[in-house]
C-alpha positions as CSV (number, residue, x, y, z in Angstrom):
1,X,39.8,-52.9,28.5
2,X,38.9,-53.3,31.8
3,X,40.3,-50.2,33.0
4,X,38.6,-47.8,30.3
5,X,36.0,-49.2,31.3
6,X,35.9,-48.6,35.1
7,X,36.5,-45.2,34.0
8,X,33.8,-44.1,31.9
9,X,31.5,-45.8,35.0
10,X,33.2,-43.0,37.8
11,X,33.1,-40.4,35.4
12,X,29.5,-40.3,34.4
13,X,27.9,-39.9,30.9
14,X,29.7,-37.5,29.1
15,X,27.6,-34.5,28.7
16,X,28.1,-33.6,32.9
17,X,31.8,-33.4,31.9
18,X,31.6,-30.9,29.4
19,X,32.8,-27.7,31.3
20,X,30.0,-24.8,31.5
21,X,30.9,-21.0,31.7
22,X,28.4,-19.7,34.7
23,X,26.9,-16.0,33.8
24,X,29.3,-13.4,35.6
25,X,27.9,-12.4,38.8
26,X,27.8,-8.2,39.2
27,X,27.6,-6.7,42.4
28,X,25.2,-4.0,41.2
29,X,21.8,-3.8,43.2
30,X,18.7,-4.3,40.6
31,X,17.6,-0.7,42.1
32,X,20.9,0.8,41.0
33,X,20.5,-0.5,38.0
34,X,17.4,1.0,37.3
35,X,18.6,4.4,38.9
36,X,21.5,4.1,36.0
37,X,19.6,3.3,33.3
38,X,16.6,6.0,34.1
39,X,19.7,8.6,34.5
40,X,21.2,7.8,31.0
41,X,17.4,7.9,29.3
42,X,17.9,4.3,28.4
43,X,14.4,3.4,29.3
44,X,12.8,6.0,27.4
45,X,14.9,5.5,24.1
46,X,14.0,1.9,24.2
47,X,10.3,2.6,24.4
48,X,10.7,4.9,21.8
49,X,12.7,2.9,19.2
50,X,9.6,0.1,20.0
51,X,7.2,2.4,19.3
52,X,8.6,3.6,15.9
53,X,9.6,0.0,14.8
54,X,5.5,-0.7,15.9
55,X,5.0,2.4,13.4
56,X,6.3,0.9,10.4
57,X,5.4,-2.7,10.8
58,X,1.6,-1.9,9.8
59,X,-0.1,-5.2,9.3
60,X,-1.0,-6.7,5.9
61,X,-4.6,-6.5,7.6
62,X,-4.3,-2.7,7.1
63,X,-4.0,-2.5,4.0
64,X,-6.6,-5.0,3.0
65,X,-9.2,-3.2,4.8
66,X,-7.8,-0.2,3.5
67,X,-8.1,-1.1,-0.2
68,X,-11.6,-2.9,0.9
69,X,-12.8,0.8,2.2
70,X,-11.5,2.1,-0.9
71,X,-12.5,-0.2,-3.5
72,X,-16.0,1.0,-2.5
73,X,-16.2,4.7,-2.8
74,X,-14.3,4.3,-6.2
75,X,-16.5,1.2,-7.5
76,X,-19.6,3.7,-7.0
77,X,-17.6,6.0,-9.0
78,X,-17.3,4.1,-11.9
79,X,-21.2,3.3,-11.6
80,X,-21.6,7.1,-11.3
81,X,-19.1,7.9,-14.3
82,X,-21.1,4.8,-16.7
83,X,-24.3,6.2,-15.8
84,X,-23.0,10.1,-16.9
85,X,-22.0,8.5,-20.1
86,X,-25.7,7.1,-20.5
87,X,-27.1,10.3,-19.5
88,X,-24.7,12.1,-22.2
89,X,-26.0,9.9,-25.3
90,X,-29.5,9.5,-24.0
91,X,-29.5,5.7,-23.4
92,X,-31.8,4.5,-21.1
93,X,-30.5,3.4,-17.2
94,X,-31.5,2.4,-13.9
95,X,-30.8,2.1,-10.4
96,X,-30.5,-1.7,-10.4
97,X,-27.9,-1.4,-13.7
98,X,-25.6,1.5,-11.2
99,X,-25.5,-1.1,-8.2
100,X,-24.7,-4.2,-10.4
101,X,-21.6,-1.8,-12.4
102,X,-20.7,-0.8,-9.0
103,X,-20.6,-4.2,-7.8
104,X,-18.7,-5.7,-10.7
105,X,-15.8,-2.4,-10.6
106,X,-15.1,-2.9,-6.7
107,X,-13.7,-6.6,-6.5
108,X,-11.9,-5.6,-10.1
109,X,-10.2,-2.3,-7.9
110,X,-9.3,-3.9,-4.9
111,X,-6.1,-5.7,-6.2
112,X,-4.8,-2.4,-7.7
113,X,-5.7,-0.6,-4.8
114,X,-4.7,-2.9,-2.0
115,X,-0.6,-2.8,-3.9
116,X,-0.4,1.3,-4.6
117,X,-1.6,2.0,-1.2
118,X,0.6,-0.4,0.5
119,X,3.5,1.0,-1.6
120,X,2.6,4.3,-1.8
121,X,5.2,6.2,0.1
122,X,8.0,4.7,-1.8
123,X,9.4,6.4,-4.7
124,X,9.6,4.1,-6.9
125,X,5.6,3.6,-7.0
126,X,5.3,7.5,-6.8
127,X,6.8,7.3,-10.0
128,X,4.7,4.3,-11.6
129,X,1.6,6.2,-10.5
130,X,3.0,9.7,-12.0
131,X,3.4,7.6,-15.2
132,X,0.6,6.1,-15.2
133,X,-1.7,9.0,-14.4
134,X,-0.2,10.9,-17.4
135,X,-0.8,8.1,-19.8
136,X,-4.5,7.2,-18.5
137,X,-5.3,11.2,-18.3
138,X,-4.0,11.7,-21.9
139,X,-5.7,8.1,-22.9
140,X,-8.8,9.2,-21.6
141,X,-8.9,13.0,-23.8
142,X,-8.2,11.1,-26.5
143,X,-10.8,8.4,-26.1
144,X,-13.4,11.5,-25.7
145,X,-11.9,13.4,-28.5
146,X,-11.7,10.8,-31.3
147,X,-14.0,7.6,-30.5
148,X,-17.4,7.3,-31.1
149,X,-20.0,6.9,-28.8
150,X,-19.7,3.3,-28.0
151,X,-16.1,3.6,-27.3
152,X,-16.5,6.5,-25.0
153,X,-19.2,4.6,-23.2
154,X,-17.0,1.5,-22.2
155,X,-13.8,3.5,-21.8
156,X,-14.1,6.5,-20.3
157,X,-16.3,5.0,-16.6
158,X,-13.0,3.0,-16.1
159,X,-10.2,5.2,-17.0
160,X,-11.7,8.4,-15.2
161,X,-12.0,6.5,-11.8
162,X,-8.1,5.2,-12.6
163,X,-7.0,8.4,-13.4
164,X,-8.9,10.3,-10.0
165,X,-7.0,7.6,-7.9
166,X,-3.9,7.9,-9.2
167,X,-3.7,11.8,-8.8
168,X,-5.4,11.3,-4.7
169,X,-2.8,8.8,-4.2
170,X,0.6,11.0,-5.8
171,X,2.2,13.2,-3.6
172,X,1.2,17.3,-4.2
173,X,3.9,17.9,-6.7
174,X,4.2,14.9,-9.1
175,X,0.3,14.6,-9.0
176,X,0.3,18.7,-10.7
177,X,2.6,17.9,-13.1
178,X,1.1,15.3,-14.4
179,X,-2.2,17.3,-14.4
180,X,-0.1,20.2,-16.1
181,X,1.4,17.7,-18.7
182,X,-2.0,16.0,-19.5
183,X,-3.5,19.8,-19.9
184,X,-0.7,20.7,-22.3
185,X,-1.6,17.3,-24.7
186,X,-5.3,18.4,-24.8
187,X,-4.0,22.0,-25.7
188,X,-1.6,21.3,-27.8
189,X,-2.5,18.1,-29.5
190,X,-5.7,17.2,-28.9
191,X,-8.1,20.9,-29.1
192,X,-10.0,21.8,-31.9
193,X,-8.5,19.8,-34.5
């Protein structure tokens, strides 16, 4: 015992005798090095790579103040599109009721804004906007077509602002399709029954 003991006193603690690898060591001068890597184009691929990954890691912040910035223009539409239905059946309005409609439609649109914009290169949300812009469009004849006044009034504001984002939001194709389809319902289905 008294040997092991004198041993572990000359050896030290036993993490300074676990053997470490040292880094290689190159001969290569750091201004070689550079010389290489400018002659292969590393330097400017890197930068470039960076710059692209930097491209498609937009912030969440983005998008938020992107849907904020949007929620606004499209809440005044729905104040603008409530106050054309008012104008339509003769009810009275005012500048006080547009605000407080706008008010009340922009915090309701920024959700639904702020997740088809962040998405809306994919194709999978190009289709659930395509989709959807066909049934709100043909939702929306329909409403004007066959409900009475009152419906019209607290429908249509709200599905014609849904319907305008959806088709500025689709790509050029799926967007006129879905304009073509809804045009064939109204003349197909939905004129002069």
């Amino acid at each position: 015992m008294g040997k092991n003991k004198g041993r572990s006193q000359q050896q030290g603690p036993l993490i300074q005798r676990i053997p470490t690898k040292k880094p290689p060591q190159d001969d290569i001068e750091e201004s070689e090095k550079m010389r290489l890597m400018q002659q292969a184009g590393l330097l400017e691929k890197v930068k470039k790579r960076e710059a692209e990954i930097a491209a498609d890691n937009i912030g969440t912040a983005v998008f938020i103040w992107q849907a904020i910035f949007m929620s606004i223009p499209f809440g005044l539409l729905v104040g603008a599109f409530d106050v054309t239905v008012k104008v339509q059946y003769s009810e009275p309005w005012n500048y006080s009721e547009l605000f407080l409609r706008s008010c009340k439609a922009m915090p309701a649109l920024f959700p639904f804004i702020y997740i088809t914009n962040r998405h809306r290169n994919s194709r999978w949300m190009q289709a659930i906007m395509a989709i959807g812009s066909t049934v709100v469009g043909a939702f929306l004849l329909y409403t004007l077509r066959n409900t009475p006044s009152l419906g019209q009034m607290a429908r249509a504001p709200g599905l014609a602002t849904i319907w305008i984002y959806f088709i500025i939001q689709l790509d050029l194709l799926p967007a006129v399709i879905t304009l073509l389809i809804v045009a064939v319902y109204w003349y197909f289905g939905l004129r002069d029954k």
